[in-house]
VEXVEXFI-195882 format. One line per 5 residues: number of its first residue (from 1); for each residue x negated, y, z negated of C-alpha. Coordinates in Angstrom, 1 decimal, always signed. Layout:
# VEXVEXFI-195882
NUM	X/Y/Z  ...
END
This chain:
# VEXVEXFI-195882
1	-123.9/+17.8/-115.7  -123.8/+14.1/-116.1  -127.3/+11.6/-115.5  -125.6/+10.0/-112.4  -124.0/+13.5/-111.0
6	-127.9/+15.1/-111.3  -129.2/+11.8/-110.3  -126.8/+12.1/-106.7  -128.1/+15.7/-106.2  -131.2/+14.9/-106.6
11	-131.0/+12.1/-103.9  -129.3/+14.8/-101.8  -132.3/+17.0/-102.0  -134.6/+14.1/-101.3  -132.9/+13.4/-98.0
16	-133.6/+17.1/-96.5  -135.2/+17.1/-93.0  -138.6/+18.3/-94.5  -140.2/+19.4/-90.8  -136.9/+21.5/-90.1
21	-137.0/+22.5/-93.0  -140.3/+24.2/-92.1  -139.9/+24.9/-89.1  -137.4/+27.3/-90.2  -139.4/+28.9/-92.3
26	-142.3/+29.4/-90.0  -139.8/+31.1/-87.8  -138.3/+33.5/-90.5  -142.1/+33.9/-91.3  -142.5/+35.9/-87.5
31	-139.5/+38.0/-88.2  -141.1/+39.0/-91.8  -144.3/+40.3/-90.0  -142.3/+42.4/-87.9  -140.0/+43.9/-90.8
36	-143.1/+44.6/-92.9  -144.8/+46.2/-90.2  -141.6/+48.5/-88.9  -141.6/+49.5/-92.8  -138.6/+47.6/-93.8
41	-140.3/+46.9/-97.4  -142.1/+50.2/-97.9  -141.4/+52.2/-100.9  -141.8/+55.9/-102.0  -143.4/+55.1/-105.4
46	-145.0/+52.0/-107.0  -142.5/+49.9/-109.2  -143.1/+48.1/-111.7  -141.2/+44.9/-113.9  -141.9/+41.7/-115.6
51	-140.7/+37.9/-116.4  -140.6/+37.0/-120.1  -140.6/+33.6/-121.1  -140.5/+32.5/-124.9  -139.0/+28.8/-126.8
56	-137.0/+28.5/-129.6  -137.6/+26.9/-133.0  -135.5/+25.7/-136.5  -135.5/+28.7/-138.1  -136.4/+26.7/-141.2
61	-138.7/+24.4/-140.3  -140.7/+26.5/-137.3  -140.0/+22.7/-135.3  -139.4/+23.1/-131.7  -135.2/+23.5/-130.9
66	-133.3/+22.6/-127.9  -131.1/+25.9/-127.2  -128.0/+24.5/-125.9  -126.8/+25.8/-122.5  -123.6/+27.7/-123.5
71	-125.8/+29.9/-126.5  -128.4/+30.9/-123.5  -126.0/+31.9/-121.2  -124.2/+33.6/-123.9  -127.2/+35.7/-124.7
76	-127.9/+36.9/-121.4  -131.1/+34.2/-120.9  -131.9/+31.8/-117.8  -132.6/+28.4/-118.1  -136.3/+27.1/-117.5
81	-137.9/+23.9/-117.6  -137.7/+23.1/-120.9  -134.5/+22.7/-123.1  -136.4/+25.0/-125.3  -137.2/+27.3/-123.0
86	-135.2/+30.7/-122.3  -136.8/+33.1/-119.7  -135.5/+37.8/-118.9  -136.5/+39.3/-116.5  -136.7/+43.7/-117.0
91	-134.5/+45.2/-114.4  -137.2/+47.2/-111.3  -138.4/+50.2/-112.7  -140.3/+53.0/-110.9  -144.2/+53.3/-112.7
96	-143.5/+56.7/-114.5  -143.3/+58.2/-118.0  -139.1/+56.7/-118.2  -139.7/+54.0/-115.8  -142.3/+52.4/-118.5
101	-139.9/+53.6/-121.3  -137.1/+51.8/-119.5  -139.1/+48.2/-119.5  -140.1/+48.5/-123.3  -136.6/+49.1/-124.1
106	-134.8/+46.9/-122.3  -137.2/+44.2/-123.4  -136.1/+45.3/-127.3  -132.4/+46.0/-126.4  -132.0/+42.0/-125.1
111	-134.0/+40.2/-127.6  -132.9/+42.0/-130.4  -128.9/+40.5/-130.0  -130.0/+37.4/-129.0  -132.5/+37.1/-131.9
116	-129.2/+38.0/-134.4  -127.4/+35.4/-132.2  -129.5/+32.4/-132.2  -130.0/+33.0/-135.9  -126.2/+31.9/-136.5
121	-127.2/+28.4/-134.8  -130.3/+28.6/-137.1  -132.8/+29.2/-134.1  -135.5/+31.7/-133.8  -136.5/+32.6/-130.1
126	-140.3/+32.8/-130.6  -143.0/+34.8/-127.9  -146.2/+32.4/-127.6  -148.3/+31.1/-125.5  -147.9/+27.1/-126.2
131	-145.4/+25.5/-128.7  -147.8/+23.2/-131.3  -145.1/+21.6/-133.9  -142.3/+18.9/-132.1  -138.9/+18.6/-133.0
136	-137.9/+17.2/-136.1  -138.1/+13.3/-136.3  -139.7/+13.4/-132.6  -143.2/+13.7/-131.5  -144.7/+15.8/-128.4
141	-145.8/+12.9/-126.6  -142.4/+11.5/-126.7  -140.5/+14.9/-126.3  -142.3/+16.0/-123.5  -142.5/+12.4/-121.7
146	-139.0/+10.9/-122.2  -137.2/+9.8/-119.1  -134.9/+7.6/-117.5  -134.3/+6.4/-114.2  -130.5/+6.7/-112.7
151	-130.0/+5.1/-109.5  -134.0/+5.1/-108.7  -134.1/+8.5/-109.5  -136.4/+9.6/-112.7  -134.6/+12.5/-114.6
156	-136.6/+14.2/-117.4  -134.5/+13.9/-120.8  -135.5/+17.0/-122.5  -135.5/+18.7/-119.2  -133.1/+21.9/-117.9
161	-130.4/+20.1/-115.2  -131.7/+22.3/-112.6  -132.0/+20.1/-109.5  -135.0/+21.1/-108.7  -136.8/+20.4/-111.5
166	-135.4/+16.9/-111.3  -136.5/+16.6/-107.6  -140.5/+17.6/-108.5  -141.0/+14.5/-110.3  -139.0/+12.3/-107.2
171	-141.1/+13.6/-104.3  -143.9/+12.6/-101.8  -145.9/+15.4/-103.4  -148.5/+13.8/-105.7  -148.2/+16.0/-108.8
176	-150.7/+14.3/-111.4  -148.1/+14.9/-114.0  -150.6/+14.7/-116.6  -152.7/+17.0/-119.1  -156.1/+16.8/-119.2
181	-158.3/+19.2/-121.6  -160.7/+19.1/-124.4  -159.8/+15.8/-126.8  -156.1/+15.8/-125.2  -154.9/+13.2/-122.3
186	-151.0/+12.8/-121.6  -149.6/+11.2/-118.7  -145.7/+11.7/-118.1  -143.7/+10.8/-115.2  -142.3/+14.3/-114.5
191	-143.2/+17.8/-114.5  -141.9/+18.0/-118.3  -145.5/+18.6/-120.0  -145.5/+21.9/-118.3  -142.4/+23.0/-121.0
196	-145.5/+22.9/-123.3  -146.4/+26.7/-122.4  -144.7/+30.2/-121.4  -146.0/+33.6/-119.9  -145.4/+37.3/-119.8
201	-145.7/+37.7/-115.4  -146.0/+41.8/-114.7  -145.0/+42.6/-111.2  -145.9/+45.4/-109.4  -144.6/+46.5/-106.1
206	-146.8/+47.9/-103.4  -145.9/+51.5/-101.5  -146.7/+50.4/-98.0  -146.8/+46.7/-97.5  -149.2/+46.4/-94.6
211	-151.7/+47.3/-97.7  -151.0/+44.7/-100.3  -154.4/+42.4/-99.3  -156.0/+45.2/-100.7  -153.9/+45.7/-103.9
216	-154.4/+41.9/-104.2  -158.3/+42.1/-104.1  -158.2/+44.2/-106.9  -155.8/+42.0/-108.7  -157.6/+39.0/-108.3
221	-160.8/+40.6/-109.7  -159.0/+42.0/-113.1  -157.8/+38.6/-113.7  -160.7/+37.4/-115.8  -160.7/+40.2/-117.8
226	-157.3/+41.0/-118.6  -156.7/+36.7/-119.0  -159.9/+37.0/-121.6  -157.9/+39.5/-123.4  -154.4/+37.7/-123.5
231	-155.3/+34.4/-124.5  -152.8/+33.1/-127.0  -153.0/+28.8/-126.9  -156.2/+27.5/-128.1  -153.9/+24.8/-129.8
236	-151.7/+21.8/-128.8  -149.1/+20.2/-130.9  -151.4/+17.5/-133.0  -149.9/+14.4/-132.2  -151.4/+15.1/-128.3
241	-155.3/+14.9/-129.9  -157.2/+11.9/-129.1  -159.2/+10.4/-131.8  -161.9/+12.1/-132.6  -163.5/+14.3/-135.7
246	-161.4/+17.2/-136.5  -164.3/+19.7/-136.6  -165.1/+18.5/-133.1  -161.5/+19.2/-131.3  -162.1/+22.7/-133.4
251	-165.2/+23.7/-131.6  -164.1/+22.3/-127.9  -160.8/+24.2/-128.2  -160.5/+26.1/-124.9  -159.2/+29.8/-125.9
256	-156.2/+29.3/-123.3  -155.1/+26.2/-122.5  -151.8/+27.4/-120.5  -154.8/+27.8/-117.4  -155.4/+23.9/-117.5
261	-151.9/+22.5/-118.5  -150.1/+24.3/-115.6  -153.0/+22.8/-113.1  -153.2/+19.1/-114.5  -149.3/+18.7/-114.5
266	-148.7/+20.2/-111.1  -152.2/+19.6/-108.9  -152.8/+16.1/-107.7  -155.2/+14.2/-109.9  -158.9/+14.3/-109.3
271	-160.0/+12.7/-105.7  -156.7/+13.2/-104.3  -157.2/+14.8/-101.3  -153.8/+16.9/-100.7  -154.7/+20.8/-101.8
276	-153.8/+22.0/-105.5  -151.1/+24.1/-105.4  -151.9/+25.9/-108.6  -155.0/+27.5/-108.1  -157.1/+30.7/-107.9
281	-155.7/+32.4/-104.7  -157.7/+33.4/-101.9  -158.3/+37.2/-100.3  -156.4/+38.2/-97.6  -157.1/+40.0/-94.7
286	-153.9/+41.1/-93.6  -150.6/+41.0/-95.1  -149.8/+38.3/-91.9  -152.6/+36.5/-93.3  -150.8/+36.5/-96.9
291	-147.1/+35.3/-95.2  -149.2/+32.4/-93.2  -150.6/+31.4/-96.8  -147.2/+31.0/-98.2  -145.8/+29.0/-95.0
296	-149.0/+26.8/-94.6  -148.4/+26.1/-98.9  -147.0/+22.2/-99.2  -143.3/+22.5/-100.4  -142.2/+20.4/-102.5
301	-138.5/+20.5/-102.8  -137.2/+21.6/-99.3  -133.7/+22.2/-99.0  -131.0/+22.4/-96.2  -130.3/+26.3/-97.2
306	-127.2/+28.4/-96.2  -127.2/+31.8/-94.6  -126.1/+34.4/-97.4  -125.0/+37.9/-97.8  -128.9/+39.4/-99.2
311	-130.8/+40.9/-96.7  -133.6/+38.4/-97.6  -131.7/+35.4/-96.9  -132.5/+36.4/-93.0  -136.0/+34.5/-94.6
316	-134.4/+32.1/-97.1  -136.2/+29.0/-96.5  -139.2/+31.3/-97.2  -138.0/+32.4/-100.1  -137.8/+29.0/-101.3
321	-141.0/+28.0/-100.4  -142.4/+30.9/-102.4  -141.2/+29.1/-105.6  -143.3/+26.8/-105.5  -146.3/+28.7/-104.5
326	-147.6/+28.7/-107.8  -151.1/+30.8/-107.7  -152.2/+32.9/-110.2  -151.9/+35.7/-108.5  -149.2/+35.3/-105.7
331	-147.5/+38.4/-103.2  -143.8/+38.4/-102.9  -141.6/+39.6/-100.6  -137.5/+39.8/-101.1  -134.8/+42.5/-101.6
336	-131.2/+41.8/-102.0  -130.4/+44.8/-99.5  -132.5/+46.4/-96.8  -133.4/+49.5/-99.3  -134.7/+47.1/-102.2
341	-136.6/+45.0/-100.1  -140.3/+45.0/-101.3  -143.7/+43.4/-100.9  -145.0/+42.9/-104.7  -147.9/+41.6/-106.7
346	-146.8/+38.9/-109.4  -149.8/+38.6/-112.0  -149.2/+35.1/-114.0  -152.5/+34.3/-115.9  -151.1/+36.0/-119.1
351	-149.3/+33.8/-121.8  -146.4/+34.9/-123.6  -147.4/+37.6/-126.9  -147.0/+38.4/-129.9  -144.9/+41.7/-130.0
356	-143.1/+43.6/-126.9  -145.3/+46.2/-127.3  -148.8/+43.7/-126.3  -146.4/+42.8/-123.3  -145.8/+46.1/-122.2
361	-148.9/+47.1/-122.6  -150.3/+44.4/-120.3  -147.9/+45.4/-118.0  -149.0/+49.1/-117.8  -152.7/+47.9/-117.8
366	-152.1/+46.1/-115.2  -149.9/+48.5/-113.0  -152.3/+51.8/-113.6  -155.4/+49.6/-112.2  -153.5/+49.0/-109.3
371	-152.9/+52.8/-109.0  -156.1/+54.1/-110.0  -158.6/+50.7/-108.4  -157.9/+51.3/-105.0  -157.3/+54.9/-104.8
376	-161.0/+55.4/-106.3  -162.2/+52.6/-104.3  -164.0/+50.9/-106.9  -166.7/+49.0/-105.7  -165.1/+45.9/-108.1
381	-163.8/+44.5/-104.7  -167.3/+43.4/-103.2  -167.4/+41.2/-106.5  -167.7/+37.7/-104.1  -164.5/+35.7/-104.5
386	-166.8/+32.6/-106.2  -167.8/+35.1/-108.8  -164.5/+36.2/-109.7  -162.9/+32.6/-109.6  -165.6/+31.7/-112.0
391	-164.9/+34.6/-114.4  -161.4/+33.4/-114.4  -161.9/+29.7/-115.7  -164.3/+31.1/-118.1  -162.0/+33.8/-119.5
396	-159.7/+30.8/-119.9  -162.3/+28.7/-121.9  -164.0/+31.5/-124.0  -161.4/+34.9/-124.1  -163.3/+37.8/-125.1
401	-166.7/+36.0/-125.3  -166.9/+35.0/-121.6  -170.0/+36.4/-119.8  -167.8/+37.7/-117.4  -169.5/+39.4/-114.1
406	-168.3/+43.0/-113.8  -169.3/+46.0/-111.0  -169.2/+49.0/-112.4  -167.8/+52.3/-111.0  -171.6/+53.3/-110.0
411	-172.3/+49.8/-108.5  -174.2/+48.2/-111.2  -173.9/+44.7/-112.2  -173.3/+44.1/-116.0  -171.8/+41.5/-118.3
416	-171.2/+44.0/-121.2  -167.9/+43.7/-123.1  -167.9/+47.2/-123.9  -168.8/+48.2/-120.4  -166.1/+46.6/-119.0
421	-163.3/+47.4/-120.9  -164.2/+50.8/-120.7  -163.8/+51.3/-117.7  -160.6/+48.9/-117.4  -159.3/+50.9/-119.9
426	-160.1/+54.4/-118.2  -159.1/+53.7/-114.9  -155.7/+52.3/-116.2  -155.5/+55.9/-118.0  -156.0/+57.3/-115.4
431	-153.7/+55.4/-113.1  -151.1/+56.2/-115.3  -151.7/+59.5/-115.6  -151.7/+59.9/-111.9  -147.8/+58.4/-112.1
436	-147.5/+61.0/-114.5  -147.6/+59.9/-117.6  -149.5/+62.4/-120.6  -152.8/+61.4/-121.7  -151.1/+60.5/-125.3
441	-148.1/+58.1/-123.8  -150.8/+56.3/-121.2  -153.0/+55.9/-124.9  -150.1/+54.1/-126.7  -149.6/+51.4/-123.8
446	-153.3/+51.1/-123.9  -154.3/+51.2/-127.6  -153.1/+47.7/-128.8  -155.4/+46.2/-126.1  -158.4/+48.3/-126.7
451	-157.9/+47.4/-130.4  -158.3/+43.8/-129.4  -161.7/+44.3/-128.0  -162.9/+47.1/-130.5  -161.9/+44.0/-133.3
456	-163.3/+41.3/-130.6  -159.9/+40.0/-132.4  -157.1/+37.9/-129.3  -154.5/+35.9/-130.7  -156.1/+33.0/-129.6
461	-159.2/+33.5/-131.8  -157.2/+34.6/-134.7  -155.2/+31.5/-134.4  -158.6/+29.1/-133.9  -160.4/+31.3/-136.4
466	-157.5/+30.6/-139.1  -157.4/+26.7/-138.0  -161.4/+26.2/-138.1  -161.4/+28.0/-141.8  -158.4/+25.7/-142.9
471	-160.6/+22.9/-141.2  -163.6/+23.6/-143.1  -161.8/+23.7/-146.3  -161.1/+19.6/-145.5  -157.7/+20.3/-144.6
476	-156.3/+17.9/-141.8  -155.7/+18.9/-138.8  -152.5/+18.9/-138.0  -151.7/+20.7/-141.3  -154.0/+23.7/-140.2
481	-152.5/+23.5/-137.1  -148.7/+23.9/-138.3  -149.8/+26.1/-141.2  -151.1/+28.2/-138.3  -148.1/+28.0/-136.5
486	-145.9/+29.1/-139.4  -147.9/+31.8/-140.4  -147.9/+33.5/-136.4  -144.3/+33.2/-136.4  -143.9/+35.1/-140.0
491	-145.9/+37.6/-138.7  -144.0/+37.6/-135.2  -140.6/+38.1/-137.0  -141.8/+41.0/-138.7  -142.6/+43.2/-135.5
496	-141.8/+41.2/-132.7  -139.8/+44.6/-131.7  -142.1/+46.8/-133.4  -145.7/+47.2/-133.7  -148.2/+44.7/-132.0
501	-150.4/+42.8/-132.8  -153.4/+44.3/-134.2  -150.8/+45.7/-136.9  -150.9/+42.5/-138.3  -154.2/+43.4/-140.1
506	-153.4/+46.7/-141.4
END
């Protein structure tokens, strides 16, 4: 798509009706309540999938590589921000011994051919949490912040041509479109500093709908810890550094900084008073109380939307307001046909890993708490809401050191690592077990994570431990930083498909 043809759709967007717009969706929003209360997006068993994102880089030179549209859609792979950027999603599977098994493989069976694919353009698809070295002959500040303006509208050059990326960075909403963390400032003109990071988002639908505010409790207290345990981009690309000592950006390194780039780029800038839209979510009461959330959310790119054949489209505006509902945590409810329809929990604190198998097994984590949590009734959801938004910023900033506030299953308070993951770990073999999985398969989803903790060892410390050494040993910066880099991606294309990432040491 040409500048001017992306510019004129973009300017087509612009001129939507926003109030009708939303009126329309406040009125699908009534005749959502109803279907979720008559059962309409009930299911018989719990189902689980997920939403990996990864970028590509020279093969050679580990520099960041624009993928060009026709190779992605040859290898099966949506677009996403970024021309970088290529994003699967596993096909729905129900949470049992095959259903698991399914995901895994699936996950192997469409990276593997596009890894042997990519590799004839000289392109390696890598799974990370934040990209750190530029393209060749370009740096990050000028990759990520490169625009032009066609007909008054701005349109990202490194950016995917989807309209509605383009539209983000042309709209009333006041996104700050800027990065602001430890030693880095960067302020763009579009929502292109966001290409910077990607994510592994597990899903996990809910059996009876009307009971998703309590799923989502539960969810939004195992954030901090299972974000403390997937943190995997303590690093930006070097050029983004202000000027300062070396040793100093070092020690202020946050353990992830995908937490603080998706807010800054998308959330209005300090003292604006329009509400963030990425942002800790709130509990819900009801699951009305969850579809009024999503209404009552600011949308950003509303669009004059056709009725379709789906059974969702009967709630299509909603739909798209849901995309931008960007929340750490967010509930989702679509299905292409009446049958598939489905009220889910989308869990997006994690950042991208480094082997399939530390994805899955977040995803399994994840989907046996949300069996085992609220079946037990673990007293972890009278944690107050300000505690467990606080554990979550500081799982961001300090992974597997955060003092993170835990209840444990006999109501006592306690900030021990080993505590918590114990029981984390426990009631997720258990969860799984309960979905009938043996005590030995729930084990192998499990062990690469509990390794993690029993080594007190994420990616994101390995990566700032082997940065700080190189640091201390007087070498600059950005050459610890790349030499990092280089040496995560050797390891990565040694068992991206096999193994994890504890194997690295062994």
């Amino acid at each position: 798509m040409s500048a001017s043809e992306l510019a004129d759709r973009v300017a087509e967007v612009l001129a939507t009706d926003s109030e009708a717009f939303n009126e329309r969706a406040r009125e699908e929003a009534q005749a959502l309540k109803s279907a979720v209360r008559d059962g309409t997006f009930d299911n018989t068993e719990a189902i689980v999938g997920m939403e990996l994102e990864l970028y590509a880089v020279d093969e050679q030179t580990d520099a960041l590589q624009r993928v060009p549209r026709q190779l992605l859609e040859l290898i099966g792979f949506e677009k996403e921000l970024g021309l970088h950027n290529a994003e699967m999603q596993t096909s729905p599977q129900p949470l049992n011994t095959h259903g698991l098994a399914a995901q895994r493989n699936e996950l192997k069976a469409s990276l593997m051919p596009a890894q042997q694919r990519v590799r004839n353009e000289g392109i390696r698809l890598v799974s990370d949490g934040m990209w750190t070295v530029p393209p060749a002959g370009e740096t990050a500040e000028t990759y990520l912040c490169d625009c032009v303006e066609q007909s008054g509208v701005r349109i990202g050059t490194n950016m995917s041509d989807s309209v509605r990326y383009h539209t983000m960075a042309n709209t009333d909403y006041p996104s700050a479109f800027e990065i602001d963390a430890p030693h880095v400032s960067l302020q763009a003109e579009t929502v292109m500093p966001e290409s910077l990071i990607t994510s592994i988002q597990p899903h996990y639908q809910i059996p009876h709908a009307p009971d998703l505010p309590e799923y989502f409790s539960y969810a939004l207290r195992i954030a901090a810890p299972l974000l403390a345990l997937g943190v995997n981009s303590p690093f930006f690309p070097p050029d983004l550094y202000d000027d300062a000592p070396d040793p100093e950006i070092v020690a202020g390194a946050n353990m992830e900084n995908r937490i603080g780039v998706f807010e800054s780029v998308l959330n209005p800038p300090d003292g604006d008073s329009t509400p963030p839209k990425v942002c800790f979510p709130p509990d819900f009461d009801t699951v009305e109380d969850a579809i009024d959330d999503i209404v009552a959310d600011d949308t950003i790119v509303p669009v004059d939307l056709p009725s379709g054949t789906r059974f969702d489209d009967d709630f299509v505006h909603l739909r798209h307001k849901h995309g931008s509902y960007w929340r750490w945590v967010r509930p989702v409810f679509e299905g292409a046909t009446r049958s598939a329809a489905n009220a889910r929990i989308e869990f997006r604190p994690l950042a991208a890993q480094p082997t399939v198998d530390d994805a899955i097994g977040f995803a399994a984590v994840f989907a046996g708490l949300m069996e085992s949590l609220p079946r037990l009734e673990h007293p972890i959801q009278s944690l107050d809401w300000e505690t467990a938004k606080q554990n979550f910023y500081t799982a961001a900033r300090n992974g597997l050191r955060a003092k993170i506030e835990w209840i444990t299953a006999d109501g006592a308070t306690t900030t021990s690592t080993e505590e918590i993951y114990g029981e984390l770990f426990e009631h997720a073999r258990e969860g799984l077990e309960q979905r009938g999985l043996s005590a030995e398969e729930a084990h192998g989803y499990i062990r690469p994570l509990r390794e993690r903790v029993d080594r007190r060892l994420t990616p994101a410390r390995w990566k700032h431990d082997y940065v700080r050494r190189r640091v201390e040993e007087n070498v600059p910066l950005a050459e610890a930083i790349w030499g990092m880099q280089a040496t995560y991606i050797r390891h990565q294309e040694g068992n991206l498909l096999e193994g994890s990432f504890v194997d690295w040491f062994e």
